[in-house]
TIDRENFI-931828 format. One record per residue (C-alpha): z, y, x; residue number from 1; residue in three letters. Coordinates in Angstrom, 1 decimal, always signed. Example, Ala and Ser with C-alpha at 12.3 -4.5 7.8 and 13.67 -1.06 7.14 Angstrom:
BEGIN
[[+7.8, -4.5, +12.3], 1, ALA]
[[+7.1, -1.1, +13.7], 2, SER]
END
This chain:
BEGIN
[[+9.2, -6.5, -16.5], 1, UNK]
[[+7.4, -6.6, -13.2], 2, UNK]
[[+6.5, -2.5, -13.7], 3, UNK]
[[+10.2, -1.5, -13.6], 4, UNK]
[[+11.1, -3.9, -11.0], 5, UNK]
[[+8.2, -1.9, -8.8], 6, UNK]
[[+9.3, +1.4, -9.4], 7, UNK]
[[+12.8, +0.2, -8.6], 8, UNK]
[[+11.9, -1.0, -5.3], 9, UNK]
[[+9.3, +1.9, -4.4], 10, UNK]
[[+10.6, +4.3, -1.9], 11, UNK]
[[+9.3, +8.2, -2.7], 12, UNK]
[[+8.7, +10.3, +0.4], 13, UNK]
[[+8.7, +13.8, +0.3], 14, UNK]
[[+6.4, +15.9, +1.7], 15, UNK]
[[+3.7, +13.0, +3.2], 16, UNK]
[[+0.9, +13.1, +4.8], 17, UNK]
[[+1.3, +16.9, +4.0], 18, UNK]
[[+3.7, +19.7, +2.2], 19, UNK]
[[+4.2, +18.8, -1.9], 20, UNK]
[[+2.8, +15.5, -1.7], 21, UNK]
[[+5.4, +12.7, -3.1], 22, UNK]
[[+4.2, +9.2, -1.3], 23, UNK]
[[+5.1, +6.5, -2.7], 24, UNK]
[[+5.6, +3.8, -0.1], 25, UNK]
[[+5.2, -0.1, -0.8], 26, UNK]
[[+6.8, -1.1, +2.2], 27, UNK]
[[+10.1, -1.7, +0.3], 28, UNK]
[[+8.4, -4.1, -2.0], 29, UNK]
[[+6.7, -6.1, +1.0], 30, UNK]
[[+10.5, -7.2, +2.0], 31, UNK]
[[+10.6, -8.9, -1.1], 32, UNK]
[[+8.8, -12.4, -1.3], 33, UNK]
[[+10.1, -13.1, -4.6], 34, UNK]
[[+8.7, -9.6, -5.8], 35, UNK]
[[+5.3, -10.1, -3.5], 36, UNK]
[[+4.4, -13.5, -5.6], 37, UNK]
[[+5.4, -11.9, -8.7], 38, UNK]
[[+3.1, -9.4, -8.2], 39, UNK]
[[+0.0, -11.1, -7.3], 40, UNK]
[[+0.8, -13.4, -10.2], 41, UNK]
[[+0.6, -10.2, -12.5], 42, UNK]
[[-2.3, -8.6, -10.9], 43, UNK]
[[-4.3, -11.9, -11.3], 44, UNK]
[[-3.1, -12.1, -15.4], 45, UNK]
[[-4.4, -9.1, -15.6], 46, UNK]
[[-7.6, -10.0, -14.6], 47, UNK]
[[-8.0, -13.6, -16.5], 48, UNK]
[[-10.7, -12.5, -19.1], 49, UNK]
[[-12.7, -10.9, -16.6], 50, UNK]
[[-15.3, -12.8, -14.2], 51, UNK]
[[-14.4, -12.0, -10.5], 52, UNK]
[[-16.4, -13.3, -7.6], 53, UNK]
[[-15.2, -11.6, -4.6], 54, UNK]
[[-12.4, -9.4, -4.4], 55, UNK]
[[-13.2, -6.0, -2.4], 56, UNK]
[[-9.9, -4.6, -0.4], 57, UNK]
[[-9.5, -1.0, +0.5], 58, UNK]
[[-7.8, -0.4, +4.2], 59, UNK]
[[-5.4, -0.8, +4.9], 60, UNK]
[[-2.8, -1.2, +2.2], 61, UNK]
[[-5.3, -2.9, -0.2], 62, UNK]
[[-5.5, -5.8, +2.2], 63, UNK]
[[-2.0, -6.7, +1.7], 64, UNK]
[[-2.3, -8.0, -1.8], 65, UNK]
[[-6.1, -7.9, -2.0], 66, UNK]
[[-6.1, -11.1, +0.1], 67, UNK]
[[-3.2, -12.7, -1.9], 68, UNK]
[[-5.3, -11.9, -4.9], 69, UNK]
[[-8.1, -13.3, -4.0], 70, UNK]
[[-6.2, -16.6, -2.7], 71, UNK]
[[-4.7, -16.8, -6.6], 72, UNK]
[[-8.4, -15.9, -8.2], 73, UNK]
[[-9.8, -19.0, -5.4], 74, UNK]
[[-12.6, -16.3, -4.6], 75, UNK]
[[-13.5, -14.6, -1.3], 76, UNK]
[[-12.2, -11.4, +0.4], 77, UNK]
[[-14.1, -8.3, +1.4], 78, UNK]
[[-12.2, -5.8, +3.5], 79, UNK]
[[-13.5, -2.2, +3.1], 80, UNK]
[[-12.7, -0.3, +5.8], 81, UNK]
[[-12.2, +3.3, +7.8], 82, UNK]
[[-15.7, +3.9, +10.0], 83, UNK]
[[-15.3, +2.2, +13.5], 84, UNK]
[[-13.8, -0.5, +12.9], 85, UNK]
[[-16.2, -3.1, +11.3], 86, UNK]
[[-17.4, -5.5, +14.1], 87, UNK]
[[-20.9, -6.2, +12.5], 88, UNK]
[[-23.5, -4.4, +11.1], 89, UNK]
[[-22.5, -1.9, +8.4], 90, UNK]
[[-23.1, +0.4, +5.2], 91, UNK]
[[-21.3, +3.2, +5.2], 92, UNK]
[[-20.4, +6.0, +2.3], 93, UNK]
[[-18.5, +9.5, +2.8], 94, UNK]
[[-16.5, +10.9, +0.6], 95, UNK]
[[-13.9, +13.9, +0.1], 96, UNK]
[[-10.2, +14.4, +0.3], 97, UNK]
[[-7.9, +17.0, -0.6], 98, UNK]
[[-7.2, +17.5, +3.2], 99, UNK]
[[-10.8, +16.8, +5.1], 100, UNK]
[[-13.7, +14.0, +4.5], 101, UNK]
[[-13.8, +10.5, +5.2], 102, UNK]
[[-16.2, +7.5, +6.1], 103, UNK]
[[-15.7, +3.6, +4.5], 104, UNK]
[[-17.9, +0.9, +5.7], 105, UNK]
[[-18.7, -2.7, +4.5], 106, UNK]
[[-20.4, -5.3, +6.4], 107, UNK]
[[-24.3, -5.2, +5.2], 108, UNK]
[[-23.6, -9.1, +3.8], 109, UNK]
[[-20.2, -8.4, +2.2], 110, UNK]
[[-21.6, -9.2, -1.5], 111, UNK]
[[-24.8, -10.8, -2.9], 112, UNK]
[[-26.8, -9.0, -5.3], 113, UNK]
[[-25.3, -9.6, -9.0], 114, UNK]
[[-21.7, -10.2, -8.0], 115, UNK]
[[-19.1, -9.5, -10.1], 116, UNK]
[[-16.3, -7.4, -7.4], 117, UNK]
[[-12.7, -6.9, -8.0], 118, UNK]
[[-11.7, -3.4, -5.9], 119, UNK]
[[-8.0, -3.8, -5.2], 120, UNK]
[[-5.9, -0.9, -3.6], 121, UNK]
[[-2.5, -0.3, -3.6], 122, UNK]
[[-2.6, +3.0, -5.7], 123, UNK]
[[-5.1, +5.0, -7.9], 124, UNK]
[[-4.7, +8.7, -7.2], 125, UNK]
[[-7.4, +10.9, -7.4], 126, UNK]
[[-9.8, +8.3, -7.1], 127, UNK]
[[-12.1, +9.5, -4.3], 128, UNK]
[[-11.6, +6.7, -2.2], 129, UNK]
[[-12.2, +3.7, -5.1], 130, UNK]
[[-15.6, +5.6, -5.8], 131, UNK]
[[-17.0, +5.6, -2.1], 132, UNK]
[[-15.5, +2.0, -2.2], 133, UNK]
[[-17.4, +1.3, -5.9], 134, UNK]
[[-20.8, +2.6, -4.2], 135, UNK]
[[-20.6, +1.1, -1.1], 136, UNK]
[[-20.6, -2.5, -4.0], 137, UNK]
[[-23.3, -0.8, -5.4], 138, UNK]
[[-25.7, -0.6, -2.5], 139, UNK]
[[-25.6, -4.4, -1.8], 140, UNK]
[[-26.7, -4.4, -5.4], 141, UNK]
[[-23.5, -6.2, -6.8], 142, UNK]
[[-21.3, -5.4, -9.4], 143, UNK]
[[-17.8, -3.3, -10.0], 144, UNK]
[[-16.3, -5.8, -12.5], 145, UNK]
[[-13.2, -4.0, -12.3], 146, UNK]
[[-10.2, -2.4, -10.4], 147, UNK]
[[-6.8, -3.7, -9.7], 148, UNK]
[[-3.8, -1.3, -8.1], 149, UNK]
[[+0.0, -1.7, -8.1], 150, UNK]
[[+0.4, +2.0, -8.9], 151, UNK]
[[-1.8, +4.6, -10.5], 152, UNK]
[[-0.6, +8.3, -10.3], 153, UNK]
[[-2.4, +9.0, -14.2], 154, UNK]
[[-1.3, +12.6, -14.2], 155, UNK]
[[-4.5, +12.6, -11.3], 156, UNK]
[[-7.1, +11.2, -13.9], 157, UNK]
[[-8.5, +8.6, -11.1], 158, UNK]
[[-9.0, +6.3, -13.5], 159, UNK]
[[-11.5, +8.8, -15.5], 160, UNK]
[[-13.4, +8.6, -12.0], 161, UNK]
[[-14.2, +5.2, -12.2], 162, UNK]
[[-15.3, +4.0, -16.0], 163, UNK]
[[-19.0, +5.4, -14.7], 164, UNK]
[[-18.6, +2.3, -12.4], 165, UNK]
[[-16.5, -0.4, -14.9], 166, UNK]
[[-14.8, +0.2, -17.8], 167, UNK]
[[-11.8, -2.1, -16.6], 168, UNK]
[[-8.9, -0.6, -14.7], 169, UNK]
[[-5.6, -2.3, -14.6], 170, UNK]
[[-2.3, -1.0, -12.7], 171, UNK]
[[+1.3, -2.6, -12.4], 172, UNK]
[[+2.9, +0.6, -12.6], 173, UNK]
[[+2.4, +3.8, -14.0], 174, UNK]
[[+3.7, +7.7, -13.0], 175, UNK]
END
């Protein structure tokens, strides 16, 4: 089962990017091609009843299999990224985090109106991030048609953050 071959290869890292958090860090996974395709296969079964235009990554770790997704689904990718580093004209949206605030920006022709977007990130925690991400889709007028992550942190209720948006939420593996 692809969950428990995730949280087998997951490395946990105490006390990062602050005291009492637990990260858990992907990298280990990324060594693993076999594991890499498996994944992307799952993330895109998830997805096969749901229309999908454009898939929407989160920087940075939602590029790594955002991209791949995308390739699988045959649609577009959209990175969503950290204010600065866009080289076009942008939309930006703010948002809080347990340790300060932060800034995501889209190119202003990322998405046509009434596109159905795929957010992909690596992990759903608290969900602030996804959210600014959702109504930075929203502004160009398109469509959350759902979320994709390899991880979601559910004792954080994220994913009660984002059914406002879409009511479809998949992850690989669960904690």
């Amino acid at each position: 089962m692809i969950e428990a071959k995730i949280k087998q290869t997951l490395r946990d890292v105490a006390d990062f990017p602050k005291p009492g958090i637990i990260f858990k860090d992907i990298t280990p996974v990324l060594h693993d091609p076999i594991l890499c395709a498996e994944i992307t296969q799952a993330l895109a079964l998830q997805l096969a009843d749901i229309k999908i235009d454009v898939v929407a990554g989160i920087e940075s770790r939602g590029f790594l299999f955002g991209l791949a997704l995308a390739q699988e689904l045959k649609v577009p990718f959209v990175p969503i990224r950290k204010a600065g580093k866009l080289p076009y004209k942008t939309i930006q949206q703010s948002y809080d985090l347990e340790y300060g605030s932060a800034t995501l920006e889209v190119h202003e022709d990322a998405f046509k109106p009434g596109q159905n977007v795929l957010i992909h990130d690596d992990l759903l925690a608290t969900g602030g991030t996804v959210v600014a991400a959702s109504k930075l889709v929203n502004l160009l007028q398109a469509n959350v048609a759902a979320y994709s992550f390899l991880i979601s942190l559910d004792f954080l209720n994220g994913r009660d953050r984002l059914t406002s948006f879409s009511p479809n939420t998949f992850s690989l593996a669960k904690f």
